[in-house]
Backbone and ligand atoms as CSV (ligand in chain L), in Angstrom:
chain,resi,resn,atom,element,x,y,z
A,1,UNK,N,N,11.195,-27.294,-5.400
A,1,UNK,CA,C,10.438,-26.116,-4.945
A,1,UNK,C,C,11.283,-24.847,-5.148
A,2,UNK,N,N,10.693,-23.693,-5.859
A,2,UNK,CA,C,11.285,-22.612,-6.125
A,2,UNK,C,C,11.740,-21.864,-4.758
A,3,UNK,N,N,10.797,-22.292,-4.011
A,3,UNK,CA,C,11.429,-21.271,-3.041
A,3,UNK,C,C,12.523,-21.637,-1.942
A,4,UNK,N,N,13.002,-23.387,-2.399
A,4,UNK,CA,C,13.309,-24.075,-1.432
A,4,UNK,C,C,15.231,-23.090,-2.108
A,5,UNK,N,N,15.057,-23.207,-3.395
A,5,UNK,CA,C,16.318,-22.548,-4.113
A,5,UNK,C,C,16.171,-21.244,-3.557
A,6,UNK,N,N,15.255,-20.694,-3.280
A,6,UNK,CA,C,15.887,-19.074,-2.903
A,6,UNK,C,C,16.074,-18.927,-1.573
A,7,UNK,N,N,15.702,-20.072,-0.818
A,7,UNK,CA,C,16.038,-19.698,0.971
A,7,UNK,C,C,17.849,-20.153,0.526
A,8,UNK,N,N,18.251,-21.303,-0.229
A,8,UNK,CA,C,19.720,-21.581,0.018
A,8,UNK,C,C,20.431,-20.508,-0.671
A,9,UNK,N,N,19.891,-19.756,-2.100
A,9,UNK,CA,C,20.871,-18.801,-2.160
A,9,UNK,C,C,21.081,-17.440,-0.885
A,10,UNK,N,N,19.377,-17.385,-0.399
A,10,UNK,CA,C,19.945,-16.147,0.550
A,10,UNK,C,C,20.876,-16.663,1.803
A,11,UNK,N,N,20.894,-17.979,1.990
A,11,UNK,CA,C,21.803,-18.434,2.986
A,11,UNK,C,C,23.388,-18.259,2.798
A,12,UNK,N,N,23.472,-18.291,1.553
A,12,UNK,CA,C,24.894,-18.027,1.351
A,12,UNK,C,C,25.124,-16.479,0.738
A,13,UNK,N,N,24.663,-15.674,0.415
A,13,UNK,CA,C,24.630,-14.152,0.664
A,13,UNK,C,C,24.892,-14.228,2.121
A,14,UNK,N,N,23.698,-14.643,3.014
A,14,UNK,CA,C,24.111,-14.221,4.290
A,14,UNK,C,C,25.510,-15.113,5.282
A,15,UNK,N,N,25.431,-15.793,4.703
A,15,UNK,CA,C,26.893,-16.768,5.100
A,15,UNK,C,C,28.457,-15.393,4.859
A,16,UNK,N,N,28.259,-14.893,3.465
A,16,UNK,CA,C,29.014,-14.378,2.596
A,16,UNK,C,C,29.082,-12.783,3.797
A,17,UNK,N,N,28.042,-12.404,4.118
A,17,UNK,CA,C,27.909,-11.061,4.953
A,17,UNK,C,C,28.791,-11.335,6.377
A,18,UNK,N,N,27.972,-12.247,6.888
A,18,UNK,CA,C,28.612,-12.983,8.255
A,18,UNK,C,C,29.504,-13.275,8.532
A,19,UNK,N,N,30.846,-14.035,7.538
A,19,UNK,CA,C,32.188,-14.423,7.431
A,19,UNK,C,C,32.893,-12.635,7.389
A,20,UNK,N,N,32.262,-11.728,6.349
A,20,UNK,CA,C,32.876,-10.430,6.554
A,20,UNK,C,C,32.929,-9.938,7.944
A,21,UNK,N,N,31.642,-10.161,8.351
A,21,UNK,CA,C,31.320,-9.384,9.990
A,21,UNK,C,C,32.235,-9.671,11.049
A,22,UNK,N,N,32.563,-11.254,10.445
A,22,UNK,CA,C,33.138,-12.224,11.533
A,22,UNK,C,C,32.095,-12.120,12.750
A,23,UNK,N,N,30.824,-12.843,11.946
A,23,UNK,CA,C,29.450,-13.146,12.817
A,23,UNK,C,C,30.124,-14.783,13.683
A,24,UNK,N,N,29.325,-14.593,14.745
A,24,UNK,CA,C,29.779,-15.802,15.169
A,24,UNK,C,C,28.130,-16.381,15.018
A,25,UNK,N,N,27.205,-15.529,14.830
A,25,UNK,CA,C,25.790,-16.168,14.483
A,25,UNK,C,C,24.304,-14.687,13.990
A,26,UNK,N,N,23.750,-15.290,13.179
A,26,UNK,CA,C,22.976,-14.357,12.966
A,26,UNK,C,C,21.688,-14.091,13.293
A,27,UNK,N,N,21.307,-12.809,14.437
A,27,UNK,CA,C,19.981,-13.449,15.153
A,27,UNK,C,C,18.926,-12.946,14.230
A,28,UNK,N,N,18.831,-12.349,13.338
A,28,UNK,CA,C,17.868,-12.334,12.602
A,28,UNK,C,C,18.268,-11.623,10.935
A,29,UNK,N,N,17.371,-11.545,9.972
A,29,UNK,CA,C,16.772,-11.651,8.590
A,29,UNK,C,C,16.336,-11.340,8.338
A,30,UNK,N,N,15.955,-9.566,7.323
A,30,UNK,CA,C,14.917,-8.655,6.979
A,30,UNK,C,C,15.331,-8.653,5.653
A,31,UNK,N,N,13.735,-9.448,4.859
A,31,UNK,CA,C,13.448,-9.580,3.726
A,31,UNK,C,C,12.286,-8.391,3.489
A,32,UNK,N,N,12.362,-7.821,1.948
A,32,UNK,CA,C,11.736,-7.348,1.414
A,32,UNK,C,C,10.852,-8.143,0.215
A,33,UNK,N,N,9.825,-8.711,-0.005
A,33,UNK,CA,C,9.097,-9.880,-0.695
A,33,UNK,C,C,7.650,-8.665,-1.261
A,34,UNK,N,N,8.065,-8.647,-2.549
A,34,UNK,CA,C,6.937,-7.918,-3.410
A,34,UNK,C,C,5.965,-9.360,-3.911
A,35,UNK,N,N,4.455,-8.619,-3.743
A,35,UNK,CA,C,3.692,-9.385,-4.280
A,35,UNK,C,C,3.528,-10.053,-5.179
A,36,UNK,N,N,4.459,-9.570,-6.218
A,36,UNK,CA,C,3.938,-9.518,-7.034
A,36,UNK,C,C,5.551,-10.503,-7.961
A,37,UNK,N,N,5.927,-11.415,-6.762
A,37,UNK,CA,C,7.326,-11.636,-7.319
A,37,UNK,C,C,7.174,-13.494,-7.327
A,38,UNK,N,N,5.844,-13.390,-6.886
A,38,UNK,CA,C,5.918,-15.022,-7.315
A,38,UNK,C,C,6.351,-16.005,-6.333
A,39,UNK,N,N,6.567,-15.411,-5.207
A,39,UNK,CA,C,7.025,-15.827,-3.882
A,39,UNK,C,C,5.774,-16.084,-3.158
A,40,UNK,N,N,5.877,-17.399,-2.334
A,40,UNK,CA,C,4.767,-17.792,-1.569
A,40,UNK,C,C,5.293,-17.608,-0.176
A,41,UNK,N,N,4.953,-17.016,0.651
A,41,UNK,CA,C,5.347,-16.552,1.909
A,41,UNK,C,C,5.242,-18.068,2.574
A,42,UNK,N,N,4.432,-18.385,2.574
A,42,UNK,CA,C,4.265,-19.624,3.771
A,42,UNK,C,C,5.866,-20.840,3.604
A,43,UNK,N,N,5.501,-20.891,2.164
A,43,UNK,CA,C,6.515,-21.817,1.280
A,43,UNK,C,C,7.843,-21.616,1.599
A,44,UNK,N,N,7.902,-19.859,1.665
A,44,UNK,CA,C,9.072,-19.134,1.494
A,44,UNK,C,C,10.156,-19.516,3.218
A,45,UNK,N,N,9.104,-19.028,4.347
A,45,UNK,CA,C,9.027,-19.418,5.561
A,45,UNK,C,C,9.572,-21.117,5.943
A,46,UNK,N,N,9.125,-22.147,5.220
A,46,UNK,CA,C,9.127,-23.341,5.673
A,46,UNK,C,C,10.630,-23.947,4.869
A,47,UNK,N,N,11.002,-23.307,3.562
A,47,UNK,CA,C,11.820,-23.707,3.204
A,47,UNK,C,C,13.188,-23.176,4.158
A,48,UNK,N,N,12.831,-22.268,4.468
A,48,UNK,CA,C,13.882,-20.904,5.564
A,48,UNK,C,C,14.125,-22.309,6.649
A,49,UNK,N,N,12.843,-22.971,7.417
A,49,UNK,CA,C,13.029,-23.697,8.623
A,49,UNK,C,C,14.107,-25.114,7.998
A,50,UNK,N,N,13.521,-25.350,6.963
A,50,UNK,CA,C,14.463,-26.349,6.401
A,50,UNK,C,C,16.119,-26.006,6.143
A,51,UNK,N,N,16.161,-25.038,5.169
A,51,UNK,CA,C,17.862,-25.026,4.596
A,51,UNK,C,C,19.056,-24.273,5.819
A,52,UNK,N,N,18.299,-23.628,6.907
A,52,UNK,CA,C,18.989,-22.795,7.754
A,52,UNK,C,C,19.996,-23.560,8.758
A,53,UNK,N,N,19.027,-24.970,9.058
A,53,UNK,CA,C,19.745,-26.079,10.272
A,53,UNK,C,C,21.133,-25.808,9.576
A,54,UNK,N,N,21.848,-25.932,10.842
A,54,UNK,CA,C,23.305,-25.858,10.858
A,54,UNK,C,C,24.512,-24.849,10.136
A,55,UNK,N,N,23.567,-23.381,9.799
A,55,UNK,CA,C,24.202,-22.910,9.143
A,55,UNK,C,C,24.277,-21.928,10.423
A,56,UNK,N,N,25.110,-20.621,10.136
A,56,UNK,CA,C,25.138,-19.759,10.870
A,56,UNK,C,C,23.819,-18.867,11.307
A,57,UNK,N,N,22.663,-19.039,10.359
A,57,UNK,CA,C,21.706,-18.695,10.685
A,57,UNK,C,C,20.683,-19.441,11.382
A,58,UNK,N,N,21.250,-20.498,11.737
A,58,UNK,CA,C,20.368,-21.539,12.169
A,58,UNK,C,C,19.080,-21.057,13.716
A,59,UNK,N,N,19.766,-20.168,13.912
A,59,UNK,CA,C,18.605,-19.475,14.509
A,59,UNK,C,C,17.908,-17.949,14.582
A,60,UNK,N,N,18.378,-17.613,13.440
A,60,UNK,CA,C,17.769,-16.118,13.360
A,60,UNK,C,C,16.389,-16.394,13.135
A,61,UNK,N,N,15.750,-15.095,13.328
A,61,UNK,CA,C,14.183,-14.889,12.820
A,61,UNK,C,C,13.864,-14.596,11.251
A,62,UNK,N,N,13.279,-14.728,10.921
A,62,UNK,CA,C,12.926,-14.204,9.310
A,62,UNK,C,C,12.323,-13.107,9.603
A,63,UNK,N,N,12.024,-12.081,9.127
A,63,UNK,CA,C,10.889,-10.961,9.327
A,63,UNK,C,C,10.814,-10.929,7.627
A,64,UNK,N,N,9.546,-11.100,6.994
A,64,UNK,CA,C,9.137,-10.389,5.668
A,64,UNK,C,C,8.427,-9.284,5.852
A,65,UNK,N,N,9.168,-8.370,5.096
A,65,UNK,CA,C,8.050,-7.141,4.664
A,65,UNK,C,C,7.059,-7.072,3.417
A,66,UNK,N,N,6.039,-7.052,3.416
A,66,UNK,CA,C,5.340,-7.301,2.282
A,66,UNK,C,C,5.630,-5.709,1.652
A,67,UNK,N,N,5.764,-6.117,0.291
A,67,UNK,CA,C,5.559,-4.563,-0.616
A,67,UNK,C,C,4.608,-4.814,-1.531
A,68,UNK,N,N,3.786,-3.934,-1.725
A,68,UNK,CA,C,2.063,-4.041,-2.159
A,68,UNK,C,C,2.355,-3.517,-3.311
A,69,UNK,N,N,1.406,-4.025,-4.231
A,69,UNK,CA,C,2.173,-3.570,-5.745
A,69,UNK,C,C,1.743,-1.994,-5.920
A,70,UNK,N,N,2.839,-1.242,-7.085
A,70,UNK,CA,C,2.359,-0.062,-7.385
A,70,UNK,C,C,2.888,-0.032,-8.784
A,71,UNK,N,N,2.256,1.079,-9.672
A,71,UNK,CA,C,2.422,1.268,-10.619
A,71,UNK,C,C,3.029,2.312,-11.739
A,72,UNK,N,N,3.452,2.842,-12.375
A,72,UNK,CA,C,3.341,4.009,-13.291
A,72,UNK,C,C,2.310,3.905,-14.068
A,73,UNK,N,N,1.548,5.179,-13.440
A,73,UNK,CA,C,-0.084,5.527,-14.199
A,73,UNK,C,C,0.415,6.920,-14.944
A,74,UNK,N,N,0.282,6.484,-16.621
A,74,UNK,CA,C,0.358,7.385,-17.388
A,74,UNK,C,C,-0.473,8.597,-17.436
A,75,UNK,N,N,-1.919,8.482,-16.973
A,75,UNK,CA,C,-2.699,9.236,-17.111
A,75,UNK,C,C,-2.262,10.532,-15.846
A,76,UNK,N,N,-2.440,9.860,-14.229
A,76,UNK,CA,C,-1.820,10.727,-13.452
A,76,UNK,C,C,-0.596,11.012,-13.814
A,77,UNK,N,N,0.771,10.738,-14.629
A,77,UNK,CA,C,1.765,10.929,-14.597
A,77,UNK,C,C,2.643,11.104,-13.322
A,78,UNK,N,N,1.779,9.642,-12.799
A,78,UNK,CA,C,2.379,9.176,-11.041
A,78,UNK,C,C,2.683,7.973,-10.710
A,79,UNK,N,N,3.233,7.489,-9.357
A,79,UNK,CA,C,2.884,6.141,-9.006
A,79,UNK,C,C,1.868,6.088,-8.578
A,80,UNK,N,N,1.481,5.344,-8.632
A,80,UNK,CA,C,-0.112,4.684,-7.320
A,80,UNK,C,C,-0.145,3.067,-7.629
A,81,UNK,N,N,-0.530,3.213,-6.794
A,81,UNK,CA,C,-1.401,1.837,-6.353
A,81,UNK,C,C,-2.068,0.992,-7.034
A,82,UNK,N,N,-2.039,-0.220,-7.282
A,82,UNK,CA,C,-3.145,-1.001,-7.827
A,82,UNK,C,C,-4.920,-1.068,-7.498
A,83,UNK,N,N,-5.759,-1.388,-8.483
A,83,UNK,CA,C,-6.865,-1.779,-8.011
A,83,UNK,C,C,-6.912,-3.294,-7.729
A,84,UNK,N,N,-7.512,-3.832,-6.293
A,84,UNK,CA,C,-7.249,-4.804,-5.846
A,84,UNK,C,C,-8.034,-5.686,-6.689
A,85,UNK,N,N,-7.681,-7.057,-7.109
A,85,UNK,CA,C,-8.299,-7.939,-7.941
A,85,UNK,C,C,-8.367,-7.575,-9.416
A,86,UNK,N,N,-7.659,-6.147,-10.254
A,86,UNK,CA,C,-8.409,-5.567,-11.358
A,86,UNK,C,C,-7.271,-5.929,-12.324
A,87,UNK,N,N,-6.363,-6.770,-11.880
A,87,UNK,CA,C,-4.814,-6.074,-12.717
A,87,UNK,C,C,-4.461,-5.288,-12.373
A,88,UNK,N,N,-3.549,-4.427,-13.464
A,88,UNK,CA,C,-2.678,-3.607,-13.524
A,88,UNK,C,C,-3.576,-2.282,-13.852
A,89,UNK,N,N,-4.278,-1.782,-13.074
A,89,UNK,CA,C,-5.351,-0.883,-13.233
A,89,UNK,C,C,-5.255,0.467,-12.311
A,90,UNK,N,N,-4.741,1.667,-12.528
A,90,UNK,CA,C,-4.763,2.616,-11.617
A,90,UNK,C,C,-6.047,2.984,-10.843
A,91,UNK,N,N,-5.573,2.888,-9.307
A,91,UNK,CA,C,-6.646,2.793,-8.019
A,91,UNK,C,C,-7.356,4.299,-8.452
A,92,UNK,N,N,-6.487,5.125,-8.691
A,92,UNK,CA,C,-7.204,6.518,-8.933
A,92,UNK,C,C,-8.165,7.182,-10.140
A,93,UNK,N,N,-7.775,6.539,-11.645
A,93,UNK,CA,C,-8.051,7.209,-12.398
A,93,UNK,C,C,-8.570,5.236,-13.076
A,94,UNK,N,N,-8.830,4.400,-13.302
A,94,UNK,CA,C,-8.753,3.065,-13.455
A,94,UNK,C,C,-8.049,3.084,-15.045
A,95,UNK,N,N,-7.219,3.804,-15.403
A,95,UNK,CA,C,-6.549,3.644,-16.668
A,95,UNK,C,C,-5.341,2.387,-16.355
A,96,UNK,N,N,-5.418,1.614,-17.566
A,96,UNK,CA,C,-4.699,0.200,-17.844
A,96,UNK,C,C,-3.449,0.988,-17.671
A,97,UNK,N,N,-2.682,0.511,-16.842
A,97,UNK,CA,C,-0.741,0.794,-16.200
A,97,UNK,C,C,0.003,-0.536,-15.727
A,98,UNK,N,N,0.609,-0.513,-17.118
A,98,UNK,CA,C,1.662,-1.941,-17.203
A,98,UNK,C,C,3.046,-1.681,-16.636
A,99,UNK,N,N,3.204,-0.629,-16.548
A,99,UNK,CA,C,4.577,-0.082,-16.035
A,99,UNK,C,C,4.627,-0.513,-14.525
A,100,UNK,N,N,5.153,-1.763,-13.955
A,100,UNK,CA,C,5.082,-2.072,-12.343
A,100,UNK,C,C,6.503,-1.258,-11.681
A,101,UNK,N,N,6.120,-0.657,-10.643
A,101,UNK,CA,C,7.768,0.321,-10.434
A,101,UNK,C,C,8.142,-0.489,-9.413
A,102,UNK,N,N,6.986,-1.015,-8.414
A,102,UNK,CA,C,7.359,-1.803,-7.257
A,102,UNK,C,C,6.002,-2.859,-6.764
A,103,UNK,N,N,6.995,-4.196,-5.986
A,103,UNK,CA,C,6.163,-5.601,-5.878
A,103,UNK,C,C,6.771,-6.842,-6.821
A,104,UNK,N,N,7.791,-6.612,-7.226
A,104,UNK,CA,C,8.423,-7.874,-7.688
A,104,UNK,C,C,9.361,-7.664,-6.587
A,105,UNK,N,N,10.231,-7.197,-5.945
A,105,UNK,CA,C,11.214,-7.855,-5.396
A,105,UNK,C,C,11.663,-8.443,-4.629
A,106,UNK,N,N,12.658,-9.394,-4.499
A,106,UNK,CA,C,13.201,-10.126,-3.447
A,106,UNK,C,C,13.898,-9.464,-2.743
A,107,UNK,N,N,14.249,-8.844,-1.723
A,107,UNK,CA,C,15.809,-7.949,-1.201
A,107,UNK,C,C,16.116,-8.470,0.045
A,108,UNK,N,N,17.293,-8.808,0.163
A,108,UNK,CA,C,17.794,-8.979,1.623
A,108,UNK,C,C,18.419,-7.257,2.451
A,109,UNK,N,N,17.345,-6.785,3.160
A,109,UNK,CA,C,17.305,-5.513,3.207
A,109,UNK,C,C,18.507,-5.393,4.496
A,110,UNK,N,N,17.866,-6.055,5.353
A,110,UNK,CA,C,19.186,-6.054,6.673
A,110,UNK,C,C,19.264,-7.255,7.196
A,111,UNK,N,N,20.217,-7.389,8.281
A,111,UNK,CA,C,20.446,-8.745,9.312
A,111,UNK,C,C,21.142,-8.087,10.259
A,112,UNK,N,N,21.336,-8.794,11.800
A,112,UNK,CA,C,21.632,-8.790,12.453
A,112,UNK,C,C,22.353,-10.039,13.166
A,113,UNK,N,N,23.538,-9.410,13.354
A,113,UNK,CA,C,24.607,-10.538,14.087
A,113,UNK,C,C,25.461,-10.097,14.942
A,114,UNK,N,N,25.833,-11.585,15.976
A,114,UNK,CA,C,26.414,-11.786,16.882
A,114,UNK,C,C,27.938,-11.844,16.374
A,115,UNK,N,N,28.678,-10.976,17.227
A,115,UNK,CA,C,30.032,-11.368,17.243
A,115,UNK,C,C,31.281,-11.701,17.971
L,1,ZN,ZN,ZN,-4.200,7.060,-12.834
């Protein structure tokens, strides 16, 4: 499971943060998860309950932030927004915009720990 590999790499990023902090535990986990990144939240969540036992995070919270896709629309010579269900289609003007600026990413934005 793809996402079962990305809960253990962010475990050791956050292992890697925590040993700096000299965390003695981390009570929580603020992910940034773009739509558009191929990530299944539920998946993402259950693999988290799995790889975390016994690590230093073994009891933080997850919090995901969803980031909603947006685009570079040539025509506005802006970002905006997607049309929902349309593709890559500007919400404003419906001109075809392949340019995605944001909604792929993964980010480990913050955490919080005990020391
Ligand atoms: Zn537009």
């Amino acid at each position: 499971m793809h996402e079962l590999s990305l809960a253990l790499s962010l475990l050791e990023q956050i292992g890697a943060v925590a040993e700096r902090e000299r965390a003695t535990r981390v009570s929580s986990v603020h992910l940034r998860v773009g739509r558009m990144s191929g990530i299944v939240r539920d998946a993402l969540l259950f693999s988290w309950e799995l790889a975390r036992a016994d690590t230093i995070a073994g009891e933080a919270v997850l919090v995901i932030d969803d980031v909603a896709v947006a685009v570079w629309c040539p025509r506005c010579d802006a970002e905006r927004p997607v049309r929902d269900g349309e593709g890559l289609m500007c919400v404003e003007c419906g001109t075809i915009a392949p340019t995605i600026v944001r909604g792929r990413e993964l980010e480990l934005t913050s955490m919080e720990v005990v020391s």
